[in-house]
N, C-alpha and C positions, 0 to 999 in steps of 0.2 A: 200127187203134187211133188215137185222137184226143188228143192229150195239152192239156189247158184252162188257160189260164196268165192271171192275177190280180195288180193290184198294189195295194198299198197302201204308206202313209208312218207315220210313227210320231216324233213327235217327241221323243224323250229314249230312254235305254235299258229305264227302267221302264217304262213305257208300249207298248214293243217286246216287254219280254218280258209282259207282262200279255197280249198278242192271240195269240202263241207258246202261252202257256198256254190260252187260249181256243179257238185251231186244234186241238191235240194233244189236249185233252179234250173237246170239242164233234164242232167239225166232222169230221175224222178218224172221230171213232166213228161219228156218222151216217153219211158215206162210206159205211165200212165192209160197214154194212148195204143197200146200194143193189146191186141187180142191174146185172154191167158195169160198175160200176168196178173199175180194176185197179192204184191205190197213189196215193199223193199224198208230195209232198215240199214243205216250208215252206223258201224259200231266207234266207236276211238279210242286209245287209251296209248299215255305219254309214258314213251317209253326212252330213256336214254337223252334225254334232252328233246328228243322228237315225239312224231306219232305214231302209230298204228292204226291203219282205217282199214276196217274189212266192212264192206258192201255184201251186203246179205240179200236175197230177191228170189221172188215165189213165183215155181208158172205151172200151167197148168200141165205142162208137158213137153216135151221133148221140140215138137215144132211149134211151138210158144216162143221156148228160147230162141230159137232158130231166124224168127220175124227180127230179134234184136241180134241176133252175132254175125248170121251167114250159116253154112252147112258144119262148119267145124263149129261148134259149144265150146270146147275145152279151151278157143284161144280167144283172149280179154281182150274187151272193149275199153280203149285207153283214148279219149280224145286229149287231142291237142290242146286244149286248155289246161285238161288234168296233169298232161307230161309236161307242161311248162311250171307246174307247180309241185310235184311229186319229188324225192330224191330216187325213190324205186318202187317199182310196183312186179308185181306176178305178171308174169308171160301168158299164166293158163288161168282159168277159172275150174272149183273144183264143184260135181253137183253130187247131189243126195237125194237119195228117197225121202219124206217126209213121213216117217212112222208113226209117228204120234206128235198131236196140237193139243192143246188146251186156250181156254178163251177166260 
């Protein structure tokens, strides 16, 4: 398993939860429907007056990812929704082995 981890910035807390809302109702449902992926998690944490959102997401492999990015992984999925409410976000997405889970 591959878990695909995403940052973005968010300047204020409106503006944080407006991309929260965009992920949970958007992205998420697309996911959802993607062959190999296996969960996503939206993290937060207020940082400097703003936020910190990293977007965490589990696939089953390499061309799993692939269904949601295009051939290149490494470069993030930013809809226009998200960049009309983001102050900055990561250019790249970064992946990982999944060594170890627990339940």
């Amino acid at each position: 398993m591959i878990a695909r981890l995403w940052r973005g910035r968010a300047a204020d807390a409106a503006t944080a939860d407006a991309y929260v809302r965009h992920f949970t109702g958007t992205v998420a449902a697309e996911l959802k429907g993607l062959a190999g992926h296996r969960g996503a998690w939206l993290l937060r944490r207020e940082v400097d007056g703003g936020a910190e959102l990293i977007a965490l997401t589990l696939w089953e492999s390499r061309q799993s990812i692939e269904a949601f990015t295009g051939p290149d992984i490494s470069k993030s999925v930013v809809e226009p929704e998200a960049r009309a409410v983001l102050q900055a976000f990561d250019d790249f997405a970064s992946h990982y082995e999944v060594a170890y889970t627990s339940k």
